[in-house]
Structure formats: structure tokens, C-alpha cells
C-alpha positions in Angstrom: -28.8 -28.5 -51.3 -27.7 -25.0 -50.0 -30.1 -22.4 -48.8 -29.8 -19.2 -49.8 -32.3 -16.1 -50.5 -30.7 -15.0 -53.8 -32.8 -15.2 -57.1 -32.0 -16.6 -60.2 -32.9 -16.2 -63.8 -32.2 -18.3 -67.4 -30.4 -16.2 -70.0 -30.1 -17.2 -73.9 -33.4 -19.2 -74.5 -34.1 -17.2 -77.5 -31.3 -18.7 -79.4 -30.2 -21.9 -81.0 -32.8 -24.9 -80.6 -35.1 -22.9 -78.1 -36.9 -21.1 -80.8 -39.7 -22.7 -81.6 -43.2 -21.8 -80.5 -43.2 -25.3 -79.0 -40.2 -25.0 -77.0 -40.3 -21.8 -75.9 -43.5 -22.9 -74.4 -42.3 -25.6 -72.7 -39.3 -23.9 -71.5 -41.4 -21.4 -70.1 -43.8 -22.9 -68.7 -40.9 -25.1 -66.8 -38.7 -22.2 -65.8 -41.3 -20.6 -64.0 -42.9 -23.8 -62.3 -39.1 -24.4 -61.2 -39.3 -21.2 -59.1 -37.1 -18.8 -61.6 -37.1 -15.6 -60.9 -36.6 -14.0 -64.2 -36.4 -15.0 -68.0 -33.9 -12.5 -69.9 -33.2 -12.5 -73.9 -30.2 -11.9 -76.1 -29.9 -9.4 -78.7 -27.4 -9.5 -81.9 -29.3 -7.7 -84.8 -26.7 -9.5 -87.3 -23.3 -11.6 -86.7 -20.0 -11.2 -88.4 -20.4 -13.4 -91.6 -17.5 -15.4 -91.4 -17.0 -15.4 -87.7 -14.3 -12.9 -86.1 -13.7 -12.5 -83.1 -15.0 -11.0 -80.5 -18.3 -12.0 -81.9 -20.3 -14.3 -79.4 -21.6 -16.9 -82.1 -21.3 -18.4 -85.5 -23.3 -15.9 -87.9 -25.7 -19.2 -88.8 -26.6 -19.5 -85.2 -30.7 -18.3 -85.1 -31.8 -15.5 -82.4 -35.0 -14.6 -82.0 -35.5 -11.0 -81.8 -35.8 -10.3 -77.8 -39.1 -8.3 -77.4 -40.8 -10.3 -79.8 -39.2 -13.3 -77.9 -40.6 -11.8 -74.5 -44.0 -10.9 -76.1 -44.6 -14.7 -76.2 -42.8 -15.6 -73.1 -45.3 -13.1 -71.5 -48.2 -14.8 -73.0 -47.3 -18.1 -71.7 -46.4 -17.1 -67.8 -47.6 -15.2 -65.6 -44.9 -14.6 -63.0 -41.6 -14.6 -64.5 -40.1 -12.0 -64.5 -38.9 -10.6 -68.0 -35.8 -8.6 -69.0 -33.2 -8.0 -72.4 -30.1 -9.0 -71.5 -28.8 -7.0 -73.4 -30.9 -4.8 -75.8 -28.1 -2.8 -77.7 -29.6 0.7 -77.3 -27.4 3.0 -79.7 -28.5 1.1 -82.5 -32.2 1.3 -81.5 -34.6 4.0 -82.3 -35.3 5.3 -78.3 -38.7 7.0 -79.3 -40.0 3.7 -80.9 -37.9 1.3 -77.8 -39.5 3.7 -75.8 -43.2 2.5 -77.1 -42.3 -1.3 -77.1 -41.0 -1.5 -73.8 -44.2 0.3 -72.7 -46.2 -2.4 -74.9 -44.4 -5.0 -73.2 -44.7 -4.3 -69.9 -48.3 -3.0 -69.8 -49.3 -6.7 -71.7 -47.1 -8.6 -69.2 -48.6 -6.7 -66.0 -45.4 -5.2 -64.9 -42.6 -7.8 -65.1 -40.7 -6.4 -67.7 -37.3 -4.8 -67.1 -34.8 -3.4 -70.4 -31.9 -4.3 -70.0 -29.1 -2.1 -72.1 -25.9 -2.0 -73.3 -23.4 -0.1 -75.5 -22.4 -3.3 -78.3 -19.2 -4.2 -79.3 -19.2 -5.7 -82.6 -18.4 -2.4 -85.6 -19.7 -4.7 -88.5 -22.9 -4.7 -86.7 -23.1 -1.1 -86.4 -22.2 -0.9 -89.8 -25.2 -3.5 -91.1 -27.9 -0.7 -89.2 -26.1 2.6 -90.0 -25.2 3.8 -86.6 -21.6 5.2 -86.1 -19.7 2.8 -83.3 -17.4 5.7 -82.0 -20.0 7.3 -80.4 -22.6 4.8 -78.7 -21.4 5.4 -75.3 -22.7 8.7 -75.7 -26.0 7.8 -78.1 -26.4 5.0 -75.0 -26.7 7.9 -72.5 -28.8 10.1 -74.0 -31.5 7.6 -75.2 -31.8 6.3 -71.4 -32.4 10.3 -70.7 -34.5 10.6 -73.6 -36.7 7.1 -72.6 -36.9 8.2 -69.2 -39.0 11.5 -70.2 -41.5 9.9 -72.6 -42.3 7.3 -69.6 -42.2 9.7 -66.9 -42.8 13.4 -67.8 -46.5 14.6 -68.3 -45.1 16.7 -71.3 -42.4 14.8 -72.7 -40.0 17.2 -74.2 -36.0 16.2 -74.8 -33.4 18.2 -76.6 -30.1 16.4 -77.6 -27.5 15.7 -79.7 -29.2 12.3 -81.0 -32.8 12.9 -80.3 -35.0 15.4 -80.1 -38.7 16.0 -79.6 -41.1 18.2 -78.3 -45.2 18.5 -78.6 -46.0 15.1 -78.2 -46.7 12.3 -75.8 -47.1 8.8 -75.9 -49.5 6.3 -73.9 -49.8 4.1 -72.1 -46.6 4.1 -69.6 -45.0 1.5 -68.4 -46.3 0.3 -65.4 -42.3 -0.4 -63.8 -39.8 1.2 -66.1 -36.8 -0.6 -64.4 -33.5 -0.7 -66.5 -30.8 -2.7 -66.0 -27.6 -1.8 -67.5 -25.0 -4.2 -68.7 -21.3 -4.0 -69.3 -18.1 -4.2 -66.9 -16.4 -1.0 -68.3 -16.2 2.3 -65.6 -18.2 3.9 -68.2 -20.4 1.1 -68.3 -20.1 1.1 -64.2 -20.6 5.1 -64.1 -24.2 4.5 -66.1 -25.4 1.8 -64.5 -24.8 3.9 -61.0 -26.3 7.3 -62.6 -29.0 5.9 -64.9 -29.6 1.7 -63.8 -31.9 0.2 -61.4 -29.9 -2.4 -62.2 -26.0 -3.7 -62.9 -25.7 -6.5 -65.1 -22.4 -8.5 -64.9 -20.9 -11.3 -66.2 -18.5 -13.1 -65.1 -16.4 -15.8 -62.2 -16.9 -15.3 -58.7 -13.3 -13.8 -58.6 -14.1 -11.3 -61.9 -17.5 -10.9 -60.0 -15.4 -9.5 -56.8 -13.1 -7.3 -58.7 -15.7 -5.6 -60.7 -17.9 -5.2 -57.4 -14.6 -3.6 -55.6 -14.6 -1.1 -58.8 -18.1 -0.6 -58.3 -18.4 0.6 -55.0 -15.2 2.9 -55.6 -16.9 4.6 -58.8 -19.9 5.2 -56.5 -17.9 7.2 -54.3 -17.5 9.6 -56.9 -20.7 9.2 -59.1 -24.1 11.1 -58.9 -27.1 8.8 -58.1 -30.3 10.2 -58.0 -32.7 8.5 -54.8 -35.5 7.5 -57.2 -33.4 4.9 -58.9 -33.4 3.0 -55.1 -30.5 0.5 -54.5 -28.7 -0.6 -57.1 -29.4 -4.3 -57.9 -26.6 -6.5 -58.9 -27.2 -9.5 -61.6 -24.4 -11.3 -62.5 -24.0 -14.0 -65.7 -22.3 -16.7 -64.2 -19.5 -17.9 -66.7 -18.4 -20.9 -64.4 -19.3 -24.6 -64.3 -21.9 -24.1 -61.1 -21.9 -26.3 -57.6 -23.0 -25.9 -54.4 -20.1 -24.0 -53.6 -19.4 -21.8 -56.3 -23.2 -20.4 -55.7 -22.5 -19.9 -52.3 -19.7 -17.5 -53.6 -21.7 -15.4 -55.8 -24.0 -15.0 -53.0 -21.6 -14.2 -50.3 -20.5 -11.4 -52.7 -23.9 -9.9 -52.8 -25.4 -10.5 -55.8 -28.7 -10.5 -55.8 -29.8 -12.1 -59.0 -28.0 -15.1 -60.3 -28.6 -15.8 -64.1 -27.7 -18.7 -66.0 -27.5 -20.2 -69.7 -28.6 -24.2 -69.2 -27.5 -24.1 -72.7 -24.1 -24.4 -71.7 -24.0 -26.9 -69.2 -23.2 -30.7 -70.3 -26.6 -31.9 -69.1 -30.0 -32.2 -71.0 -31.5 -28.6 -70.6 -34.4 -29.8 -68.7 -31.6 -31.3 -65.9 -29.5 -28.5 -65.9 -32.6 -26.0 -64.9 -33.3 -28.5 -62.2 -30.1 -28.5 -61.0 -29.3 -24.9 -61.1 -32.5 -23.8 -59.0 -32.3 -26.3 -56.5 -29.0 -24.1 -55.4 -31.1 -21.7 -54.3 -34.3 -23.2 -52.8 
């Protein structure tokens, strides 16, 4: 065993044979008494139908919708932390995400952080009527326009995508943490101007490069104090030891998350073995 103080968290347990009320349960319920840190949940809306690259799964492949997915997990834990991972913002109404993240972190007292990206799959964009050419920029201002429903006491924005003014909505979120996903500088620029959080994914030696790209963009990027340190999650893509854990950490990532899913061992083994890294 190797001691270390970073935290990790299961990705991907709202897909394939996890679904069930049954097994989510049990998953749950075992992630947390493991001494997991954090539960986070995919998000494809709909999947190229027949599979094209670069889609992440064959369109048959079942995924749970992530915030009813976490509504449960909530239910059934009571410390795990809860994030998306990723919730694809641009093609997501932000006045009614806005609401459901609220919901969801006012019913799980707190533990709930939205994570965000851009997308990268047109047909998608297509299925839900959103424009792809623009979603870095719809991703942007639905963050800003988020931010002032959960934080202004009269909520007002005026943009390009969104717009509203004379209302308010209740209750707030309790910790309206975002984490921001996606290894692009844009995607590096947002989660350093609008993130609590960075979500990566990726090899220890990806991991490095896009920490070194990181810190350079910071140099040159606006980031205003009440977003505190950025914190640094990485998706580990790699077949996981002692060693390669150590690496992540020596890097200084703070959050570890993995998918047990993809490991050759029974689930249930492959949680065990992943958290005993770091305890």
C-alpha cells in the first residue's frame, strides 16, 4: 500500500450494467463505505447511430441521465460527494440547469458539484437543436448567466444566448462549485476564469503536459479570488499501480477519479483495489 493524502472518486456508474435501482444502490452504498471521496456521472443526451468516431460508446449502450442518476445516489449516501462529469452545458437550458443543480444540492446537503463541458459530437447537437459552432461561447455565457441566479439578490443577465430580468429563483444552492472539463486552452482559459475546479483526463505524462499549459495560461488569465484555488481532478486513462498513483499525486492532483468499469477485475475488486492506493 502507498500513503498518500490525495482523494479519489468513481466515474461512469451511470452507464452500462450499473443502472439498475438495485445496483446503483449497492454501488453506492460500497463506494462510500470504501472511503471514496466523490461519485461523478456521464452525460451523452443521444450517440451516433451507427457508431463514428469520436463517439465514446456504441449508440445501444444505456446511460442514465446524470442528475436523475445523482438524485438517487444522493438518496442512498450521505457523504459522497456528487459531481457531472461532464454535463454538456450549451446544449442545456442554463435557467432550468440552473434550478436542478439548486434542487440537487439543497436535497443532497451540499455535496453536489456541476461539472461542465463544451461536447464534441455535431450529431448530437443536431438531435437537440443547438448550433455546434458556437458552444464555446453558449458554454461561457450560461456559466455567467448560472452564476447570477445562484448568487445575485436580483438576478438580472443580458446576453447573446440568454436573457432575463424581473425574476428570481429559490432556493440557492448551498455550494455552487463548478468544475470544468476539457484539455483545450479554451477549455484551460474557462476553467481558470469561471472553474473551482479543472477536470482532466488523461496518463500521468498527458496529465504533466496539460498542467505545464495550465499554469502558463494562468499567467495570462483573469481569475477572480472568490473562485479560491483551483482544484485539479484528473480521469486516469492508465492501467493503475502503486506507482502510477504515486505519479498522479506527485504532479498535484488533487482528486483522482476512476472508471472500475474498465479495469479487468470484478467491479467490486477493482474499487477495492483502487482506494487502497490512497489510504
Amino acid at each position: 500500500m502507498v500513503v498518500l493524502i490525495m482523494d479519489m472518486g468513481v466515474q461512469g456508474l451511470n452507464t452500462g450494467d450499473s443502472i439498475s435501482p438495485l445496483e446503483t444502490r449497492r454501488l453506492a452504498t460500497l463506494v462510500e463505505s470504501l472511503g471514496y471521496r466523490s461519485w461523478w456521472a456521464v452525460e451523452h443526451v443521444v450517440l451516433p447511430s451507427p457508431r463514428v468516431d469520436p463517439s465514446p460508446a456504441e449508440p445501444g449502450n444505456p446511460m442514465l441521465d446524470p442528475l436523475v442518476g445523482l438524485g438517487f445516489v444522493a438518496g442512498v449516501t450521505s457523504r459522497l460527494e456528487l459531481g457531472t462529469g461532464i454535463v454538456i452545458l450549451p446544449q442545456r437550458n442554463p435557467v432550468v440547469l440552473a434550478k436542478q443543480v439548486a434542487s440537487l444540492d439543497v436535497l443532497s446537503g451540499g455535496r453536489f458539484t456541476l461539472g461542465i463541458g463544451t461536447g464534441y459530437l455535431e450529431p448530437e447537437f443536431a438531435a437537440v437543436g443547438v448550433p455546434f459552432a458556437d458552444r464555446g461561447r453558449r458554454t461561457d455565457e450560461y456559466i455567467d448567466a448560472m452564476r447570477a441566479l445562484w448568487h445575485s439578490p436580483a438576478p438580472s443577465f443580458d446576453g447573446k444566448y440568454v436573457s432575463f430580468s424581473g425574476v428570481d429563483a429559490h432556493p440557492r444552492p448551498a455550494n455552487a462549485r463548478i468544475a470544468v472539463g476539457g484539455a483545450s486552452d479554451a477549455a484551460l482559459r474557462r476553467a481558470l476564469s469561471r472553474g473551482n475546479a479543472w477536470i482532466g483526463i488523461g496518463s500521468p505524462e498527458e496529465t504533466e503536459a496539460n498542467l505545464k499549459r495550465l499554469r502558463r495560461l494562468s499567467a495570462v488569465t483573469s481569475r477572480p479570488e472568490s473562485l479560491g484555488a483551483l482544484k485539479i481532478n484528473i480521469v486516469a486513462t492508465v492501467a493503475l499501480d502503486a506507482s502510477v498513483v504515486r505519479q498522479y499525486e506527485d504532479l498535484g492532483v488533487d482528486q483522482l477519479i476512476v472508471y472500475p468499469g474498465a479495469s479487468d477485475l470484478p467491479m467490486d475488486e477493482a474499487l477495492a483495489k483502487f482506494i487502497g492506493f490512497v489510504q
